[in-house]
C-alpha positions in Angstrom: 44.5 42.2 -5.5 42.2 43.2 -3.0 39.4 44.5 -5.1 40.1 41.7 -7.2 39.1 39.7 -3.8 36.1 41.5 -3.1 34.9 41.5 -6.7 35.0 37.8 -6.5 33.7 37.6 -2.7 30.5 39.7 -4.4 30.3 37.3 -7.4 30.2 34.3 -4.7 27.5 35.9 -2.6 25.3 36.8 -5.4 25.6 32.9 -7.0 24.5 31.8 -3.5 21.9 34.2 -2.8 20.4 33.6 -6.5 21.0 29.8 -7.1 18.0 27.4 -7.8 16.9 26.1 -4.8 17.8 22.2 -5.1 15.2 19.3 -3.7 15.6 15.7 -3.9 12.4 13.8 -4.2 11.9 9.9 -4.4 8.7 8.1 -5.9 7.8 4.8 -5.2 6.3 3.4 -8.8 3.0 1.9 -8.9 1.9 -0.6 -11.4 0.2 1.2 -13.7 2.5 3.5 -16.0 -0.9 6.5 -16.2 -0.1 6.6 -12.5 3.9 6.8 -13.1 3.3 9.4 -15.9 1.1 11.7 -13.7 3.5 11.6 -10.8 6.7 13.0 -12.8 4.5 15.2 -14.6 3.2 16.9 -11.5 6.6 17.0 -10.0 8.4 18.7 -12.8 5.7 21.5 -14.0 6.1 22.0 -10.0 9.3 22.7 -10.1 9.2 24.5 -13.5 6.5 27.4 -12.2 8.9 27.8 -8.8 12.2 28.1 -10.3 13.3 24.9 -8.6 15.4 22.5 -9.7 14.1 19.4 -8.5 16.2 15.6 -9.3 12.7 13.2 -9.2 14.1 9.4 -9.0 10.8 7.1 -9.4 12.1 4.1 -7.6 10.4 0.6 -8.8 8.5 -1.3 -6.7 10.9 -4.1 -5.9 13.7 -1.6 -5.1 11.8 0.9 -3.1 12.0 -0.9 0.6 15.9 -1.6 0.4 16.4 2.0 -0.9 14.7 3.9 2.0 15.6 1.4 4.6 19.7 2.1 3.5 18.8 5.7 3.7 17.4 6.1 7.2 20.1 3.6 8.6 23.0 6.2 6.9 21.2 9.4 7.1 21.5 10.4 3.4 17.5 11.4 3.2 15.7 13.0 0.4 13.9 16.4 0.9 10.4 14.7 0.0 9.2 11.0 -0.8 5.9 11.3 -3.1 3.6 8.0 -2.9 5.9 6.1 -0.4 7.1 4.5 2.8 7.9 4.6 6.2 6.2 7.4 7.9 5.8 5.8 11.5 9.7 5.2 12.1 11.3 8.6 11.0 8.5 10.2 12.3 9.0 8.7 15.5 12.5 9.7 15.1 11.9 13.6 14.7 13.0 12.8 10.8 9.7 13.8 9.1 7.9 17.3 9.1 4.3 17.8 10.7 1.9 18.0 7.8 -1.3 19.4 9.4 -1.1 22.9 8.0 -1.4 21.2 4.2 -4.1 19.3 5.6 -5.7 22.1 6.7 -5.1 24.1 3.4 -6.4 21.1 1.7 -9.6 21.1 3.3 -9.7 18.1 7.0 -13.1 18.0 6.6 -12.8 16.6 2.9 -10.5 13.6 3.9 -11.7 10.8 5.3 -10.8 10.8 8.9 -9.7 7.2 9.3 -7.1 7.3 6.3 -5.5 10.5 7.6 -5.1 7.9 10.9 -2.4 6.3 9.2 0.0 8.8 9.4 -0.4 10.4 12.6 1.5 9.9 15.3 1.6 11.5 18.6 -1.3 14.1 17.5 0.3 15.3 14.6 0.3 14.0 10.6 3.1 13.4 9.3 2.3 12.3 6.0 -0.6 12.6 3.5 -1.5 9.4 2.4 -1.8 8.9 -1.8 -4.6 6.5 -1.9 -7.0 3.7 -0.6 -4.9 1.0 -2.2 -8.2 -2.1 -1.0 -7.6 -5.9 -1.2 -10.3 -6.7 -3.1 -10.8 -10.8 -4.1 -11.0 -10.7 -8.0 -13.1 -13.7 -9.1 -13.9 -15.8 -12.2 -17.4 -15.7 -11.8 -17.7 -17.2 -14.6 -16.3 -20.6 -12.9 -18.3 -19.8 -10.0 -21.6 -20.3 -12.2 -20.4 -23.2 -13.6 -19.7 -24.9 -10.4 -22.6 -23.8 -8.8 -20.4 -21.6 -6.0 -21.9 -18.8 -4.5 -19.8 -15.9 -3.8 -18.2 -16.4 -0.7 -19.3 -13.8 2.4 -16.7 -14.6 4.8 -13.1 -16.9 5.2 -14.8 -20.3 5.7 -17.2 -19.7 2.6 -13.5 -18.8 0.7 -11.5 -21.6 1.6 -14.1 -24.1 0.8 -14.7 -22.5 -2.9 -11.0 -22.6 -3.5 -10.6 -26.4 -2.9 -13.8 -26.8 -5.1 -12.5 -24.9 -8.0 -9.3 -26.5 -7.5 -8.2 -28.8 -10.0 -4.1 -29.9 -9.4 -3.7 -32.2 -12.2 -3.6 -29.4 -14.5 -1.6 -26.8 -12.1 -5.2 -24.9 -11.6 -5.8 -23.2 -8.1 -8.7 -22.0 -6.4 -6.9 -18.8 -5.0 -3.4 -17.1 -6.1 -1.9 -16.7 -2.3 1.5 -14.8 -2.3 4.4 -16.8 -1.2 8.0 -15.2 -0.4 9.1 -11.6 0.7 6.8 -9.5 -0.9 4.5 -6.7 0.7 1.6 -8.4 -1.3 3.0 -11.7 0.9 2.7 -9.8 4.1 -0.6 -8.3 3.4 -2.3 -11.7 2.2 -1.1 -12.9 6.1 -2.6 -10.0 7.7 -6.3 -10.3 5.2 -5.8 -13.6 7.3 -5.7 -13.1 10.4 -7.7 -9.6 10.7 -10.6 -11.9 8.6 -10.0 -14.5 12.2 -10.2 -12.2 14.7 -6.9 -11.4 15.1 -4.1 -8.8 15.6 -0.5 -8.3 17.1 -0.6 -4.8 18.7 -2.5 -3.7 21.1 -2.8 -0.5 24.0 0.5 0.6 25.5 2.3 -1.8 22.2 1.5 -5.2 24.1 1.9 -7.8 21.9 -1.5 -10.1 21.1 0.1 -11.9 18.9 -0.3 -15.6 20.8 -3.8 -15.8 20.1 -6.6 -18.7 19.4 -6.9 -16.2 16.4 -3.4 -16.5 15.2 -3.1 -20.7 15.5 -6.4 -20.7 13.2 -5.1 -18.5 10.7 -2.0 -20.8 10.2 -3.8 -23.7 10.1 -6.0 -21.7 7.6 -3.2 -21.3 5.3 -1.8 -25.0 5.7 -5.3 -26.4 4.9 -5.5 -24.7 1.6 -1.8 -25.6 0.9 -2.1 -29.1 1.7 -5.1 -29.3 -0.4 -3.6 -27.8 -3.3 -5.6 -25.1 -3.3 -3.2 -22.5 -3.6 0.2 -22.6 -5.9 2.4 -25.2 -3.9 5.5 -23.1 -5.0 6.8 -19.7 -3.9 5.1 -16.9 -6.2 5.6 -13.4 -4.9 3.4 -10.0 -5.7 3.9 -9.9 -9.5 3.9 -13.8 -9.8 0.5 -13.9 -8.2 -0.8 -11.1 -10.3 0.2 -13.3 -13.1 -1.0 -16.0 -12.3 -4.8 -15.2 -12.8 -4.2 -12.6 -16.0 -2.8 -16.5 -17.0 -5.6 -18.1 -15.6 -4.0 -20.3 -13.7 -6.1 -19.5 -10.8 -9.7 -18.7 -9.5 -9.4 -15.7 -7.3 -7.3 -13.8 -5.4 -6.4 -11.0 -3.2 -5.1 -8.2 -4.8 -5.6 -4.2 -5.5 -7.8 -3.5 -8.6 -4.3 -3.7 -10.5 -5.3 -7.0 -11.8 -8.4 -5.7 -13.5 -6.6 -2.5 -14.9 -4.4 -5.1 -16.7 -7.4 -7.1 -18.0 -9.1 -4.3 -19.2 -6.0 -3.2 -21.6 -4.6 -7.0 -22.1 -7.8 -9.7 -21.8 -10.7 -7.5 -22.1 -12.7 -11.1 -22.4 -11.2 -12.4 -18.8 -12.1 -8.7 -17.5 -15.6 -9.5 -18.6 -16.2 -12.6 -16.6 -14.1 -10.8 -13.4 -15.7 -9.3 -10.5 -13.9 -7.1 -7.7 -15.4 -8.5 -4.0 -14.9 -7.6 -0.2 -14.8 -11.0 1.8 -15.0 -10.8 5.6 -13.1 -7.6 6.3 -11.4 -5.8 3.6 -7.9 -4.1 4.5 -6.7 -1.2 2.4 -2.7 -1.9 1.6 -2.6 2.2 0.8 0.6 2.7 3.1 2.2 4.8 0.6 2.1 8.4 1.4 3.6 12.0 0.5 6.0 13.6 3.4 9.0 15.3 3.9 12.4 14.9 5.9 13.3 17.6 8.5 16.7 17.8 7.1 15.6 19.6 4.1 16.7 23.1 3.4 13.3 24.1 2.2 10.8 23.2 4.4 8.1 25.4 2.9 9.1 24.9 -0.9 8.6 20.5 0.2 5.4 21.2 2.1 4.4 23.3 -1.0 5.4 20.4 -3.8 2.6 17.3 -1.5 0.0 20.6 -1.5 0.3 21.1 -5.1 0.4 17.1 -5.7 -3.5 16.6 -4.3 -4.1 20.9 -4.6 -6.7 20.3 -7.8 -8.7 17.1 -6.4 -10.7 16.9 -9.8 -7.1 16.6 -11.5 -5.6 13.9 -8.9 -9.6 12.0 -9.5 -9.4 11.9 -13.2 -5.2 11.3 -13.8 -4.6 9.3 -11.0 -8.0 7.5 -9.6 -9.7 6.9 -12.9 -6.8 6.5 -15.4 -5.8 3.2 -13.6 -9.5 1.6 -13.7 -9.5 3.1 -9.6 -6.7 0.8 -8.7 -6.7 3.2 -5.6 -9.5 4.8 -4.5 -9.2 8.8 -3.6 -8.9 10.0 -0.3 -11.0 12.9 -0.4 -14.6 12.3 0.1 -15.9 14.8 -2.9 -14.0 12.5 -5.0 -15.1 9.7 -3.3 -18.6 10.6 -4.3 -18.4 11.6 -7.7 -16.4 7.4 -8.1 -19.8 6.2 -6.3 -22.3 8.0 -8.9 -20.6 6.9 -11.9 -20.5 3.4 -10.5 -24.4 3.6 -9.7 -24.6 5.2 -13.8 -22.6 1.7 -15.1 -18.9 2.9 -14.6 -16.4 0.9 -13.1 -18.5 -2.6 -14.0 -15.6 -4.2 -12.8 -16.2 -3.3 -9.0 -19.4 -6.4 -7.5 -19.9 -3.4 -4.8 -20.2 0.4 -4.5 -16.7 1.7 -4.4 -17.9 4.4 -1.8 -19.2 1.0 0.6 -16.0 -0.4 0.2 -14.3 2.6 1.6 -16.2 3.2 4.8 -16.1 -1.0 5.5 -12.5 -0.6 5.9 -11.3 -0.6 9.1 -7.8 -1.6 9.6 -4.7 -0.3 7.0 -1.9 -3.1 6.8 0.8 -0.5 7.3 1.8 1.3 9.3 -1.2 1.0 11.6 -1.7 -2.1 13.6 -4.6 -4.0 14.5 -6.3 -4.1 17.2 -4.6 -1.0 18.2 -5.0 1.1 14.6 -2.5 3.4 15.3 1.0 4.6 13.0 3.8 2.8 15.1 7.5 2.2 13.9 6.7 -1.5 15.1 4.4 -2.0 12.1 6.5 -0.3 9.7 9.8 -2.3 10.2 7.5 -5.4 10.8 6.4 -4.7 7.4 9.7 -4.0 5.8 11.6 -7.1 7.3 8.7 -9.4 6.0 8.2 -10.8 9.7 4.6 -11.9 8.2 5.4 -13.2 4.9 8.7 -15.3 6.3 6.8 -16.8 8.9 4.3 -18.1 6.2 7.3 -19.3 4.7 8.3 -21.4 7.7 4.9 -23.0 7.8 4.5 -24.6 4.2 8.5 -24.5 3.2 10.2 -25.3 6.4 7.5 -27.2 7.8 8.1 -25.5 11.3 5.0 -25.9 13.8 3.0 -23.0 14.0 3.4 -22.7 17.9 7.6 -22.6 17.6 6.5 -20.0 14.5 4.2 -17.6 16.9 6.9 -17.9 19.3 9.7 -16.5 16.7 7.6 -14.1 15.9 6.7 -12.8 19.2 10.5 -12.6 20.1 10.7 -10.1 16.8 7.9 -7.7 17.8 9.1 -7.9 21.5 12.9 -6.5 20.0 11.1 -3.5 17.6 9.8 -2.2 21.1 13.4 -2.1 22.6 
């Protein structure tokens, strides 16, 4: 019996000491399945040349926020999230990993300083972001000849082209605007009142949110509304994306997803559509690679983002190009080679050098916060809880004044500093 015992006590250590190491990894989706394809394909030939057994869940878009917001309020975390979202809160936390030695191994001086800013908090990264994800306007321009419209430089310039090209009686819009909880929603409010001057975070987390800037960015909004030159009804991220492959509307905010649909579905509206900055352009591109510290394999995670952006020519061509540079790459070299071809005739879609949209950016709608363009938990969880896109919602569905509006929402940001 008792060498039976030890037999089995050697059998047990040997199936621990010699069992696949086991990760858990989450993907947020994007929209474009080349994207999707490339992610699970670089996370399982990963896993296949280390012996790992790795359970890859691509979460889609819709689901991903109510996922990771139920797993950092019960504590059952993944090992790694690829191409998602929060990094300020858990990091703030002590729930994520420093990132800097991948950085490092990756090459600093090849990312663009100002996107690793997203995810660095208190000195240290904490995530390594997946993409410039840029709000660019996408714009009949063949409507714009017709009418006569130049393109617009800046918000006033916009507003008045979308009530020109506006035409109600047949449910046509000047410009798609997202309304409802949506992080395209949120974003469109934030292209708002960036494009007025304006911001909610500054030094030290004081709140500038009751600003001249803010009132004129609501009233903004309401203008277009009540001139019908938006969609009077509530039409959230996909809805607005719709909405113009429909051509139901004129412009609109969006990442170059729109056009990567045009290009494989209406080749002849992606011929007459052109990819703009107006005013500032903000870069949506929150989603990031990181890892929780509860993992059991700290290296092995921190090895699986390395290998993810390791071959920069791979992540260009499979991920960057394949989806008509819905993102743009975060490396500079890569950056580059996007701005020759567009200078050879490539990209025709994009009215601007993709490299001079880059460097204009200068705010990221999450998890940084403008003016103080810094990763903070208070932008996250702003971002996540759709402060911005449910105070939109008060001003054109609940027809609440915008003062008792700013007020709500400067009573929410005051309680994410508690």
């Amino acid at each position: 019996m008792k060498k039976f015992a030890i037999v089995l006590l050697v059998i047990l250590v040997a199936v621990i000491l010699y069992a696949k190491p086991k990760l858990e990894v989450w993907g947020r989706a994007t929209f474009v399945p080349e994207q999707n394809t490339w992610m699970t394909n670089k996370v399982n030939d990963w896993a296949e040349a280390n012996d790992v057994e790795v359970n890859f869940l691509l979460v889609p878009v819709e689901q991903f926020n109510s996922k990771m917001s139920a797993a950092l309020q019960t504590g059952n975390l993944p090992d790694v999230v690829i191409h998602g979202w929060p990094v300020a809160q858990p990091a703030e936390e002590g729930l994520l990993l420093p990132l800097d030695d991948v950085v490092d191994k990756l090459g600093r001086d090849d990312f663009f300083p100002f996107k690793l800013n997203e995810d660095r908090v208190d000195g240290k990264v904490y995530g390594i972001p997946t993409f410039y994800e840029p709000y660019l306007y996408h714009i009949r321009i063949d409507l714009f000849e017709e009418a006569g419209i130049e393109i617009p430089t800046n918000y006033a310039e916009l507003a008045e082209a979308a009530v020109k090209l506006s035409d109600p009686s047949r449910e046509f819009y000047g410009l798609g605007f997202s309304l409802g909880r949506s992080m395209d929603s949120n974003n469109h409010f934030i292209d708002v009142l960036i494009n007025h001057n304006g911001g909610y975070l500054a030094e030290n987390n004081e709140i500038v949110f009751n600003s001249v800037a803010t009132y004129e960015s609501y009233a903004w909004i309401k203008y277009l509304y009540d001139n019908e030159a938006i969609p009077t009804r509530g039409m959230i991220d996909i809805g607005n994306n719709n909405a113009y492959i429909n051509e139901n509307i004129a412009m609109t905010s969006n990442p170059p997803s729109i056009y990567y649909s045009l290009k494989r579905s209406k080749p002849e509206l992606a011929e007459v559509t052109k990819l703009y900055s107006i005013g500032e352009t903000t870069d949506g591109g929150e989603e990031s690679c990181f890892v929780f510290s509860t993992t059991e394999y700290p290296e092995l995670s921190k090895d699986l983002i390395y290998t993810f952006f390791a071959d920069k020519e791979d992540y260009r061509v499979n991920f960057i190009e394949s989806s008509e540079c819905y993102g743009l790459p975060i490396f500079i070299s890569q950056a580059e080679i996007i701005s020759e071809q567009w200078k050879n005739g490539q990209w025709e879609g994009f009215g601007q050098d993709p490299m001079e949209i880059i460097l204009s950016i200068k705010h990221v709608s999450n998890p940084t916060a403008f003016p103080l363009n810094e990763a903070t938990s208070i932008s996250d969880t702003a971002q996540m809880t759709f402060i911005w896109a449910d105070s939109v919602t008060d001003l054109l569905f609940n027809n609440r004044n915008i003062t008792d509006i700013v007020k709500d929402v400067v009573n929410k940001l005051e309680e994410l500093k508690e």
